[in-house]
C-alpha positions as protocol buffer text, in pm:
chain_id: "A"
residue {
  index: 1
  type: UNK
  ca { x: 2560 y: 531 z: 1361 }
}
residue {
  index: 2
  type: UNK
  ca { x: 2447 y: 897 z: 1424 }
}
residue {
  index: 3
  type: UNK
  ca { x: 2231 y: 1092 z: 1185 }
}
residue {
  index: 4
  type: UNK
  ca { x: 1907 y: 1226 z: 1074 }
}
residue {
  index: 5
  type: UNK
  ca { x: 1570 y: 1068 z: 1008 }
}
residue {
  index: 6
  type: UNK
  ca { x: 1357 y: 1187 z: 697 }
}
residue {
  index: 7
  type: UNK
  ca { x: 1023 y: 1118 z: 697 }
}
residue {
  index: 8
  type: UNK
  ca { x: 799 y: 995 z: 378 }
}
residue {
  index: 9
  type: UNK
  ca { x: 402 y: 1035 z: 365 }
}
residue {
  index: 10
  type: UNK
  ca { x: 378 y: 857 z: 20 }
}
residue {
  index: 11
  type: UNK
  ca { x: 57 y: 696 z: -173 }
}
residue {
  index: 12
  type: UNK
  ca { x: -195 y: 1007 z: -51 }
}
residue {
  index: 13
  type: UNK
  ca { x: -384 y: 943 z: 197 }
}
residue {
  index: 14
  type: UNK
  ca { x: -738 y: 859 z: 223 }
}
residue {
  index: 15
  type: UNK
  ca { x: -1034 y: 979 z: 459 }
}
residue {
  index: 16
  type: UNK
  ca { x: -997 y: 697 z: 729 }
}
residue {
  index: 17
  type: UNK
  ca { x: -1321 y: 503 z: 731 }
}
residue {
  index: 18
  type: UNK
  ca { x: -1337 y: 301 z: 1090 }
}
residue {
  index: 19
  type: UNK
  ca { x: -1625 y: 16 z: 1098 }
}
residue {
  index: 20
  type: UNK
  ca { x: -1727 y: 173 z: 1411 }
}
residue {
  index: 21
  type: UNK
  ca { x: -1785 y: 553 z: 1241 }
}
residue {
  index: 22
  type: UNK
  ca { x: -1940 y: 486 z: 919 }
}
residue {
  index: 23
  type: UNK
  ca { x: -1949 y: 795 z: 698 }
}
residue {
  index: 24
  type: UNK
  ca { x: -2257 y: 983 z: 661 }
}
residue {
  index: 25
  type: UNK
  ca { x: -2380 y: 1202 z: 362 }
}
residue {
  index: 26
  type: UNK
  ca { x: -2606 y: 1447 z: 409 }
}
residue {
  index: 27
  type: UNK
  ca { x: -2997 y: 1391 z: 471 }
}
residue {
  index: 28
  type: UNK
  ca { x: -3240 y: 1266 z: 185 }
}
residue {
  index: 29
  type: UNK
  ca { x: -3347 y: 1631 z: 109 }
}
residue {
  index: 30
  type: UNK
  ca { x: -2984 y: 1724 z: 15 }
}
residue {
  index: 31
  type: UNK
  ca { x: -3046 y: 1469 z: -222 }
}
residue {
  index: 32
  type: UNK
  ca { x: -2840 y: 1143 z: -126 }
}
residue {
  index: 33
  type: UNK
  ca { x: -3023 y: 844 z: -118 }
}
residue {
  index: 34
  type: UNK
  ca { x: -3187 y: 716 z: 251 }
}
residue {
  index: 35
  type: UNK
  ca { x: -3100 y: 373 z: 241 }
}
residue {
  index: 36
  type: UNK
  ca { x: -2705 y: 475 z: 178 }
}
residue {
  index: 37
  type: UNK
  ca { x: -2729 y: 690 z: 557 }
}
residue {
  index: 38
  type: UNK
  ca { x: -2622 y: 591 z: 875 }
}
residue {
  index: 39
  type: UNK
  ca { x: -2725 y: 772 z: 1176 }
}
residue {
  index: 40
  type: UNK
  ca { x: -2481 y: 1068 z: 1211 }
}
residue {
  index: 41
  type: UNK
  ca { x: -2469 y: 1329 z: 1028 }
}
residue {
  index: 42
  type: UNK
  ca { x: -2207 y: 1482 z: 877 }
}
residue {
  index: 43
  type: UNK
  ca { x: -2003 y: 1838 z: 751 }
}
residue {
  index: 44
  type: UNK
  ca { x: -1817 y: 1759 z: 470 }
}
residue {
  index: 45
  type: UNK
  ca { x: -1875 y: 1885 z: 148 }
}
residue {
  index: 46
  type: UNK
  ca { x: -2093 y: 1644 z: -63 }
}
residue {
  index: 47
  type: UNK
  ca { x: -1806 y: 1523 z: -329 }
}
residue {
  index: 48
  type: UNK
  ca { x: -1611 y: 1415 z: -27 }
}
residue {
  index: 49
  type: UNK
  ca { x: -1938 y: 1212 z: 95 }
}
residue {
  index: 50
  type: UNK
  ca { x: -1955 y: 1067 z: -201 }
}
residue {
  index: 51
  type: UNK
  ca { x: -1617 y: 965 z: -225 }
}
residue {
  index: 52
  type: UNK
  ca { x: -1621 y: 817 z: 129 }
}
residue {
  index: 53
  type: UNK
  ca { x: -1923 y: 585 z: 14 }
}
residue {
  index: 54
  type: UNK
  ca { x: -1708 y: 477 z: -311 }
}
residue {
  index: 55
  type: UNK
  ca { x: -1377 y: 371 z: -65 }
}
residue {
  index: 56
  type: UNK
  ca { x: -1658 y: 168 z: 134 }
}
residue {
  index: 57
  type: UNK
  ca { x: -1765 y: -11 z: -137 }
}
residue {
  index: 58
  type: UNK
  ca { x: -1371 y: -81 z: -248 }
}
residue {
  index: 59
  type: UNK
  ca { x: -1319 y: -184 z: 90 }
}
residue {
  index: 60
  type: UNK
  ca { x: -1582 y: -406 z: 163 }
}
residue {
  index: 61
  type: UNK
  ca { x: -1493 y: -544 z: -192 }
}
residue {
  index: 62
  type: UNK
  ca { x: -1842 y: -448 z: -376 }
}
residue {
  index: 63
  type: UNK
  ca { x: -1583 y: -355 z: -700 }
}
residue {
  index: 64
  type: UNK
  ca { x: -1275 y: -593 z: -655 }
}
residue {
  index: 65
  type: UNK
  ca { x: -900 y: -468 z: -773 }
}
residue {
  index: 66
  type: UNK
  ca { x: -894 y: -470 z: -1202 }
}
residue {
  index: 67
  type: UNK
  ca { x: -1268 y: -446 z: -1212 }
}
residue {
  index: 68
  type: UNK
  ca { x: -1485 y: -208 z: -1400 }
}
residue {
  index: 69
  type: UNK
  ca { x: -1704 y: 1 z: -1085 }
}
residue {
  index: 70
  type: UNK
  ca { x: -2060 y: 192 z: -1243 }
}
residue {
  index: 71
  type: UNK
  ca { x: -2031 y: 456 z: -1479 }
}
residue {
  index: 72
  type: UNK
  ca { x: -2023 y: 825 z: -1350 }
}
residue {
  index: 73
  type: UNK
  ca { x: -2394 y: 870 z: -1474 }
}
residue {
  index: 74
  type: UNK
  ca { x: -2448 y: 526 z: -1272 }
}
residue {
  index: 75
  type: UNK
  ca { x: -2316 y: 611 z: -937 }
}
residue {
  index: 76
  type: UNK
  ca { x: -2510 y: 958 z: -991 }
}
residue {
  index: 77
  type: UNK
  ca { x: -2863 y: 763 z: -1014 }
}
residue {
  index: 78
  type: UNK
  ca { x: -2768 y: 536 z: -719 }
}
residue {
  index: 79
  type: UNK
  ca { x: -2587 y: 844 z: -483 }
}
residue {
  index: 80
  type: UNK
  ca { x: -2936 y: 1091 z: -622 }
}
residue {
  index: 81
  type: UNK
  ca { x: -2628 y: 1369 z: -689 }
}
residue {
  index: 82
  type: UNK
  ca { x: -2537 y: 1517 z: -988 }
}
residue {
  index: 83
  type: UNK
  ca { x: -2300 y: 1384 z: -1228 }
}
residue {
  index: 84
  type: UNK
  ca { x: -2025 y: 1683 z: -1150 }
}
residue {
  index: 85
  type: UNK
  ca { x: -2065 y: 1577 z: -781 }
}
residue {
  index: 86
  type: UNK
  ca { x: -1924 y: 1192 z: -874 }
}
residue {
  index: 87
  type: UNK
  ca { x: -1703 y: 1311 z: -1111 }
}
residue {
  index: 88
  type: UNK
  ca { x: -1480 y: 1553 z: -887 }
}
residue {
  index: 89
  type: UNK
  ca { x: -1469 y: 1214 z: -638 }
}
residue {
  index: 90
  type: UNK
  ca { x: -1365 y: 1006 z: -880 }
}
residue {
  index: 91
  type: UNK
  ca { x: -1082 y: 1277 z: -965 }
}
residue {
  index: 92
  type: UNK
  ca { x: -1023 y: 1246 z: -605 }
}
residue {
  index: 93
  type: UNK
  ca { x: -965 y: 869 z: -568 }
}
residue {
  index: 94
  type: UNK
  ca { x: -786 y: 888 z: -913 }
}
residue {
  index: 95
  type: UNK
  ca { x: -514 y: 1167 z: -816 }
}
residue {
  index: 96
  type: UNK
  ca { x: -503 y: 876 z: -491 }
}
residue {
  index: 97
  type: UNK
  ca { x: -451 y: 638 z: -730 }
}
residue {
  index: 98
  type: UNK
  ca { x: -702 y: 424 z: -558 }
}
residue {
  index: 99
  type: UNK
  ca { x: -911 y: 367 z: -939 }
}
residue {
  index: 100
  type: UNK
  ca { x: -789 y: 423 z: -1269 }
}
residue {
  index: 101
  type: UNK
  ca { x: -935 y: 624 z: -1553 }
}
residue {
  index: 102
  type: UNK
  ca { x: -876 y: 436 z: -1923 }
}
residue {
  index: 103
  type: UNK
  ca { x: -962 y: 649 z: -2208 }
}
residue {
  index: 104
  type: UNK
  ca { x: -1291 y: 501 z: -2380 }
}
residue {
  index: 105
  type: UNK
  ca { x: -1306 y: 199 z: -2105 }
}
residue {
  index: 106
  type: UNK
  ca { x: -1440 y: 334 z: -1814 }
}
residue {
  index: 107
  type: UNK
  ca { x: -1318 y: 378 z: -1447 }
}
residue {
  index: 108
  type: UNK
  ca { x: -1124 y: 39 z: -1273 }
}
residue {
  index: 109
  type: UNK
  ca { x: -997 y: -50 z: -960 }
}
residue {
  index: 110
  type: UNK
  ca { x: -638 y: 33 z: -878 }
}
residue {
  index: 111
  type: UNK
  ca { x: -437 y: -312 z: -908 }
}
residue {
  index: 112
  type: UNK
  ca { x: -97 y: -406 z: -781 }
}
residue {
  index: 113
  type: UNK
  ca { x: -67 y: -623 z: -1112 }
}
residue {
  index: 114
  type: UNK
  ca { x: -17 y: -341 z: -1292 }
}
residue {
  index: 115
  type: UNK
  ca { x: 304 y: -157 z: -1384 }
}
residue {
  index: 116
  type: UNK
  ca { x: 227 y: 167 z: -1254 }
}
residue {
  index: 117
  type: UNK
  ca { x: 152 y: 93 z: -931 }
}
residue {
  index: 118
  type: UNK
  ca { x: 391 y: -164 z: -858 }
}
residue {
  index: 119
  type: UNK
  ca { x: 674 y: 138 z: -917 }
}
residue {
  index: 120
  type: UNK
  ca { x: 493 y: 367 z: -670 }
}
residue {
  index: 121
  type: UNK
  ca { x: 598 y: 132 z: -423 }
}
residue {
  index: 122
  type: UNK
  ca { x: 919 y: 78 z: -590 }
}
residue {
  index: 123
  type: UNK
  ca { x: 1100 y: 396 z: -518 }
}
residue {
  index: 124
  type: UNK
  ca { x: 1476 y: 236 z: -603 }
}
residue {
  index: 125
  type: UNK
  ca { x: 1604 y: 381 z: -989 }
}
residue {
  index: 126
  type: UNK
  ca { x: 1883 y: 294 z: -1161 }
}
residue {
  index: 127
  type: UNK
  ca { x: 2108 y: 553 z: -1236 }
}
residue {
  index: 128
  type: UNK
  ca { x: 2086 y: 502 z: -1589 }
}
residue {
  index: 129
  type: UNK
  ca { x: 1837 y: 333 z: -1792 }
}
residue {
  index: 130
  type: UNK
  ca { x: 1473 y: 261 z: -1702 }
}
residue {
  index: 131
  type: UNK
  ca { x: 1354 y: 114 z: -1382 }
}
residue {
  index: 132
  type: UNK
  ca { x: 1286 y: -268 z: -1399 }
}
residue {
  index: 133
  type: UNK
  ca { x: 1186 y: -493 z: -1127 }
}
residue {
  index: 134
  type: UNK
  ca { x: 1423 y: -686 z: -925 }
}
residue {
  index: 135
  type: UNK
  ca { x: 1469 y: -1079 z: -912 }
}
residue {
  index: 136
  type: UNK
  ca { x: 1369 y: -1204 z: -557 }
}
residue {
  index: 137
  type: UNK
  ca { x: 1536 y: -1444 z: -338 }
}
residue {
  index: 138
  type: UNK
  ca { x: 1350 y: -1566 z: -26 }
}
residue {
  index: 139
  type: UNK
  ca { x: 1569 y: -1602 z: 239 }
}
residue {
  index: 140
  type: UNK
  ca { x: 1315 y: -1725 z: 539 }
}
residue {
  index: 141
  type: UNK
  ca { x: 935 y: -1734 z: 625 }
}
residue {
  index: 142
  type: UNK
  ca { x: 820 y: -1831 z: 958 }
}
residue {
  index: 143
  type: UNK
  ca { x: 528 y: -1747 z: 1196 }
}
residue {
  index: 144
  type: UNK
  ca { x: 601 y: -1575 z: 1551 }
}
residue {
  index: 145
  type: UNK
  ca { x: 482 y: -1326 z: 1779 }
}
residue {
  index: 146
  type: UNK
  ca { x: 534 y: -965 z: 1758 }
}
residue {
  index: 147
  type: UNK
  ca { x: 782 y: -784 z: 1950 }
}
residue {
  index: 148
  type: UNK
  ca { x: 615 y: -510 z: 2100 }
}
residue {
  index: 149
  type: UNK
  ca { x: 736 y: -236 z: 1892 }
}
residue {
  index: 150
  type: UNK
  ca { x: 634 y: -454 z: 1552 }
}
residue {
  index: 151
  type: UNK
  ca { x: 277 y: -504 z: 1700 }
}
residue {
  index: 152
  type: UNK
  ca { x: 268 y: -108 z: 1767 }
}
residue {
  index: 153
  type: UNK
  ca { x: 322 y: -30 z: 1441 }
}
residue {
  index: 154
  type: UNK
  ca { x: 124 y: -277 z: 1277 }
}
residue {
  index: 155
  type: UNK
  ca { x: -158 y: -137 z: 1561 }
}
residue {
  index: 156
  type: UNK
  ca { x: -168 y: -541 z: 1728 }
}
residue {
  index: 157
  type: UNK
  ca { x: -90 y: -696 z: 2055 }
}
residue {
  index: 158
  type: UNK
  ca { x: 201 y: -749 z: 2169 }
}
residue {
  index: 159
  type: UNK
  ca { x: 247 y: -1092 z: 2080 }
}
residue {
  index: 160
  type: UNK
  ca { x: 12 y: -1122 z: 1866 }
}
residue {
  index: 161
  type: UNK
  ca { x: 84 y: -1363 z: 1590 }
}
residue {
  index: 162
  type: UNK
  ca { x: 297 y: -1232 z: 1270 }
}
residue {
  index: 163
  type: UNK
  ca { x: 446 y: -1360 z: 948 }
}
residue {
  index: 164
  type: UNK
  ca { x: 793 y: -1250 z: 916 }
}
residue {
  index: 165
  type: UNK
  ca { x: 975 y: -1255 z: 544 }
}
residue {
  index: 166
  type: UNK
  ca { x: 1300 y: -1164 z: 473 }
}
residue {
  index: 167
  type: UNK
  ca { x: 1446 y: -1139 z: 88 }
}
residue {
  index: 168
  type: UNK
  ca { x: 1664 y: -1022 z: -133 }
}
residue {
  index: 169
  type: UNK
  ca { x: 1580 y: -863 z: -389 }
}
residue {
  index: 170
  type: UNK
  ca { x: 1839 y: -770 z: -705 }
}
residue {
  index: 171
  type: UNK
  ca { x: 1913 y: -588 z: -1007 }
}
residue {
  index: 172
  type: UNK
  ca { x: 2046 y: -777 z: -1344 }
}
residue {
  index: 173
  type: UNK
  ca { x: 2211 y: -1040 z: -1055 }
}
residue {
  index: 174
  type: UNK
  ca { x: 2337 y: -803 z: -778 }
}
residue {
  index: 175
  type: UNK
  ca { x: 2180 y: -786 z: -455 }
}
residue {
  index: 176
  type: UNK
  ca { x: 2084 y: -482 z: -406 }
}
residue {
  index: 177
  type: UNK
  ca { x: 1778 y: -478 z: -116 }
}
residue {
  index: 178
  type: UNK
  ca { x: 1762 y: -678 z: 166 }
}
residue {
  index: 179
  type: UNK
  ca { x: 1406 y: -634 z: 322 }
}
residue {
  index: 180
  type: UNK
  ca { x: 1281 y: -793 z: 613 }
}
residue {
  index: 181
  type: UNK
  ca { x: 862 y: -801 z: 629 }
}
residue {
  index: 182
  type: UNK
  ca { x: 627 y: -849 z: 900 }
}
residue {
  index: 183
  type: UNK
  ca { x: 267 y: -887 z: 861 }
}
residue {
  index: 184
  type: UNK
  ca { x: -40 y: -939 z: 1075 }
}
residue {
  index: 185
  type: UNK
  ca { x: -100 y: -1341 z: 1090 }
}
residue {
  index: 186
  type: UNK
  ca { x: -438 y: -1288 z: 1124 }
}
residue {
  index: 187
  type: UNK
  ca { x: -455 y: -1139 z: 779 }
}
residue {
  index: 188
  type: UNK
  ca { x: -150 y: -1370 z: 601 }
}
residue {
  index: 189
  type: UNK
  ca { x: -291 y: -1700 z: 711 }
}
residue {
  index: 190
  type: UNK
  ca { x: -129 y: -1989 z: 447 }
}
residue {
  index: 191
  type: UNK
  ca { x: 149 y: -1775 z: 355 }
}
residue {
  index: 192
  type: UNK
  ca { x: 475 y: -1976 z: 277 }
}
residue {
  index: 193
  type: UNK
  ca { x: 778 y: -1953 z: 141 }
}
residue {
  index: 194
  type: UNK
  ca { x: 656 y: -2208 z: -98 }
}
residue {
  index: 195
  type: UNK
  ca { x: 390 y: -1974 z: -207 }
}
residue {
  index: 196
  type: UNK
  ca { x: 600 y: -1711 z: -198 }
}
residue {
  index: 197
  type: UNK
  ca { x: 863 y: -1871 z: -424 }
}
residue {
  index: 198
  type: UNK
  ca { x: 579 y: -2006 z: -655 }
}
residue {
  index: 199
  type: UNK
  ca { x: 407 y: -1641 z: -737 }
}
residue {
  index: 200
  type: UNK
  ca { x: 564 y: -1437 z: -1016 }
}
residue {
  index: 201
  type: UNK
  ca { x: 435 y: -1104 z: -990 }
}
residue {
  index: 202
  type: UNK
  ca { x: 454 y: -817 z: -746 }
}
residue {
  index: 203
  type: UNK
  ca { x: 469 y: -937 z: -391 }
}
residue {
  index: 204
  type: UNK
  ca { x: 197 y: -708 z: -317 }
}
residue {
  index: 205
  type: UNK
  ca { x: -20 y: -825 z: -627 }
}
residue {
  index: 206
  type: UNK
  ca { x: 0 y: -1224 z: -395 }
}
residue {
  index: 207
  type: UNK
  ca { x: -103 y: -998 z: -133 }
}
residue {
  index: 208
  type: UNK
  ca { x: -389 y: -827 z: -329 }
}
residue {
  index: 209
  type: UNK
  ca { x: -523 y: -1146 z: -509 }
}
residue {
  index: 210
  type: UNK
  ca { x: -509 y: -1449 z: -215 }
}
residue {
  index: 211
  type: UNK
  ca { x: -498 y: -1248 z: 129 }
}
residue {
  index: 212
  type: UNK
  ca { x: -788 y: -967 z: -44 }
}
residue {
  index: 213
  type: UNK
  ca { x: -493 y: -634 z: 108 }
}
residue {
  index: 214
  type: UNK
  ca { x: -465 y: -392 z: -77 }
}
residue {
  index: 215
  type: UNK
  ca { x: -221 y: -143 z: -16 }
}
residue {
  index: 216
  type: UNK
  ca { x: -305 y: 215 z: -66 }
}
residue {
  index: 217
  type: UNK
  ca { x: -33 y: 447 z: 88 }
}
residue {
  index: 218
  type: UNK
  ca { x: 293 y: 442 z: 316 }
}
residue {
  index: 219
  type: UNK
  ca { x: 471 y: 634 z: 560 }
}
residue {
  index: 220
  type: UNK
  ca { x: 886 y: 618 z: 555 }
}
residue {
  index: 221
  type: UNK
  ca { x: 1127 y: 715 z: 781 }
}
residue {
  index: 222
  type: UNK
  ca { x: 1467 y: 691 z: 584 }
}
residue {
  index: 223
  type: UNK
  ca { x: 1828 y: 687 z: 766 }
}
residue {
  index: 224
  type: UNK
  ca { x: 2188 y: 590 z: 729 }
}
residue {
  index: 225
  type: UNK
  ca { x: 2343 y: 324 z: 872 }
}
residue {
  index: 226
  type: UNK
  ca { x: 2671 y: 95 z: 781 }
}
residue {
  index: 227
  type: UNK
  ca { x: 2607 y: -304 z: 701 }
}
residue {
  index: 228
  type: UNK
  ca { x: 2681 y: -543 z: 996 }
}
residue {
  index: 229
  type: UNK
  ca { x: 2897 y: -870 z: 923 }
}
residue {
  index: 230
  type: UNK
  ca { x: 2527 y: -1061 z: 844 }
}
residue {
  index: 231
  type: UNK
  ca { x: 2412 y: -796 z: 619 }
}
residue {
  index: 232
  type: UNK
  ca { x: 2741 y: -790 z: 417 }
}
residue {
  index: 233
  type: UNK
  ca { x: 2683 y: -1090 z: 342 }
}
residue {
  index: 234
  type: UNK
  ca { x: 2336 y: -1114 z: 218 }
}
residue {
  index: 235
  type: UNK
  ca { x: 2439 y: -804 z: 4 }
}
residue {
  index: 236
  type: UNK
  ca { x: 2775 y: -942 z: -112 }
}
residue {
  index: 237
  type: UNK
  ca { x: 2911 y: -602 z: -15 }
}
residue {
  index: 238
  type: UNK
  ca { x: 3210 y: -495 z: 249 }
}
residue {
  index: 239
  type: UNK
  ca { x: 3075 y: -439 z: 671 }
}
residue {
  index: 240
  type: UNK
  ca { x: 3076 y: -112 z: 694 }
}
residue {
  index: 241
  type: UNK
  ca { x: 2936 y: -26 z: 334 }
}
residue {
  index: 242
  type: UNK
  ca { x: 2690 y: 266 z: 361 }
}
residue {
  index: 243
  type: UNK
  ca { x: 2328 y: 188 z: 281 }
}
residue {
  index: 244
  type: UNK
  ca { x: 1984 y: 330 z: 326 }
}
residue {
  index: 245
  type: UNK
  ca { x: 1764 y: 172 z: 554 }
}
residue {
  index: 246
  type: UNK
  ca { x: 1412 y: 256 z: 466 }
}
residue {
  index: 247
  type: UNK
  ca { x: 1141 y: 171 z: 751 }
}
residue {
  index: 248
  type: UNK
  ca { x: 797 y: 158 z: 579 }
}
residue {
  index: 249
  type: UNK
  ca { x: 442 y: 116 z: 694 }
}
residue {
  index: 250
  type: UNK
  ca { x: 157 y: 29 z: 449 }
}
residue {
  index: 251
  type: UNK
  ca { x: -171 y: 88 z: 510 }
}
residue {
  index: 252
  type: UNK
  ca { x: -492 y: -104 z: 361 }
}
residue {
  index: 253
  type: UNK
  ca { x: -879 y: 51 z: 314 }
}
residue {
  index: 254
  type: UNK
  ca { x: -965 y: 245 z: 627 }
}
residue {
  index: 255
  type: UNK
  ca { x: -590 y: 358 z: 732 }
}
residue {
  index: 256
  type: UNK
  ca { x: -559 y: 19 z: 850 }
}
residue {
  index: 257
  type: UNK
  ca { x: -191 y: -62 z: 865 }
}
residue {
  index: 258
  type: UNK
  ca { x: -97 y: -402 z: 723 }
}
residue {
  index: 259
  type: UNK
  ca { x: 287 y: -400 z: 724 }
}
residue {
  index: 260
  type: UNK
  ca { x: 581 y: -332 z: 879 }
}
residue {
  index: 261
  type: UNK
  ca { x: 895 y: -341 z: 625 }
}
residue {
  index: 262
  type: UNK
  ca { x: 1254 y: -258 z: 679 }
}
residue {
  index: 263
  type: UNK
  ca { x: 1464 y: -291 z: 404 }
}
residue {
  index: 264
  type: UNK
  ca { x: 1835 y: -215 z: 329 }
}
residue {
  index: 265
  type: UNK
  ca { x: 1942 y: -92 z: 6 }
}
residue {
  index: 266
  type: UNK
  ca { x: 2297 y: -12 z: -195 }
}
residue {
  index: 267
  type: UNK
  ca { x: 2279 y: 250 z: -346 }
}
residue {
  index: 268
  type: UNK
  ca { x: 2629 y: 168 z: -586 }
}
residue {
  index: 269
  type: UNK
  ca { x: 2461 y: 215 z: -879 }
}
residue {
  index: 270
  type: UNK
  ca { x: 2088 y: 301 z: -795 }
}
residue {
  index: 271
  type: UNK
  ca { x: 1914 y: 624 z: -598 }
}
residue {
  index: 272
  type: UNK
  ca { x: 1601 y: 650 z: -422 }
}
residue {
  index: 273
  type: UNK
  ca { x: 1341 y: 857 z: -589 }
}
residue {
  index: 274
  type: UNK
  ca { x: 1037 y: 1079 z: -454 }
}
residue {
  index: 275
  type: UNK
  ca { x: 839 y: 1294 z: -652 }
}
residue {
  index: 276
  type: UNK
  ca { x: 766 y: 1602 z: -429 }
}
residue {
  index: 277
  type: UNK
  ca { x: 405 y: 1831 z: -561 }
}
């Protein structure tokens, strides 16, 4: 089926940190602390520095998903910057909903376990009444090796080894997604349906709590396209019933990408919702 391709940058992004190019703040004079350098210097302006040390310590796991990371007036002793400076890159990582601010608590790190996030992955909404998460059904889990354009996206070998997932997921008892998941094996080692089946929460909270992946944003490229006989029924729907088929990315600490999804989804009585700013 003909048509057009729209393409989603959702979950901002963050300044890519590669192991091989740590970030550098700027020398001890400027007033960042020697032993926190590495040998290159760098441009940026100093909030961004600091922010870039922050996402290293959330991805090398210093401050864990849920936890409480220092105080403002904390990270300001141990960065030698002002307190301003932290602040605006904690506003920063908070607009990128990669911590959370909590009124009289403190600063945390972004979890999957909580409500807020696990919608900003979500992006199906009833047409009326509020959005609610849908009832899985795993269909089949097995280990193989990546096609080559799977291991492209997912920036692997070509056959490489992957865990592929498919599910449906649906709404007060009708199927409404069918999603079919590939991940990097090297990453989702023990992963079973068993496991799968056994966790109650987010799929991407199992993800965030066993395999230590967070996600943090997610490119989409969203078409049309009309359910073949094997898709009908998995959906329960008519071949030929219209659909959206939503091909989705999602990238971990460092723009690393951890998964490949493509998922198929009725829109009957549901819409898919992006917030534009």
């Amino acid at each position: 089926m003909g048509g057009f391709v729209l393409k989603l940058q959702s979950m901002n992004s963050i300044i890519p940190i590669a192991s091989n190019q740590p970030v550098s703040p700027v020398t001890p004079g400027a007033g960042v602390a020697a032993s926190s350098l590495s040998a290159s210097p760098t441009f940026s302006p100093l909030y961004q520095q600091i922010k870039a040390l922050i996402t290293q310590s959330l991805q090398s796991g210093e401050w864990k998903p849920g936890e409480l990371i220092p105080s403002e007036m904390e990270l300001a002793s141990r960065f030698k910057v002002s307190q301003g400076t932290v602040r605006k890159a904690i506003d920063e990582l908070s607009a990128e909903n990669l911590v959370v601010r909590r009124q009289g608590k403190g600063t945390f790190v972004a979890t999957h376990h909580e409500a807020r996030s696990q919608f900003r992955f979500l992006r199906l909404a009833p047409d009326e009444g509020a959005p609610h998460y849908p009832e899985n059904k795993i269909i089949e889990v097995k280990r193989m090796r990546a096609p080559a354009e799977v291991a492209r996206l997912l920036d692997i070998k070509s056959g490489d080894s992957v865990v592929f997932i498919r599910r449906v997921q649906s709404f007060t008892g009708v199927p409404t997604i069918l999603d079919d998941l590939w991940l990097p094996g090297s990453i989702f080692k023990g992963l079973t349906a068993e496991r799968l089946n056994e966790y109650k929460g987010p799929m991407y909270g199992l993800f965030e709590t066993e395999f230590g992946t967070h996600m943090i944003r997610a490119s989409e490229q969203i078409r049309a396209v009309c359910a073949d006989e094997q898709v009908a029924s998995l959906l329960n729907v008519d071949v030929g019933m219209p659909l959206l088929n939503v091909e989705r990315v999602s990238f971990t600490y460092g723009d690393k990408p951890v998964e490949l999804r493509r998922g198929l989804y009725l829109t009957v009585n549901h819409h898919y919702r992006n917030e534009l700013s």
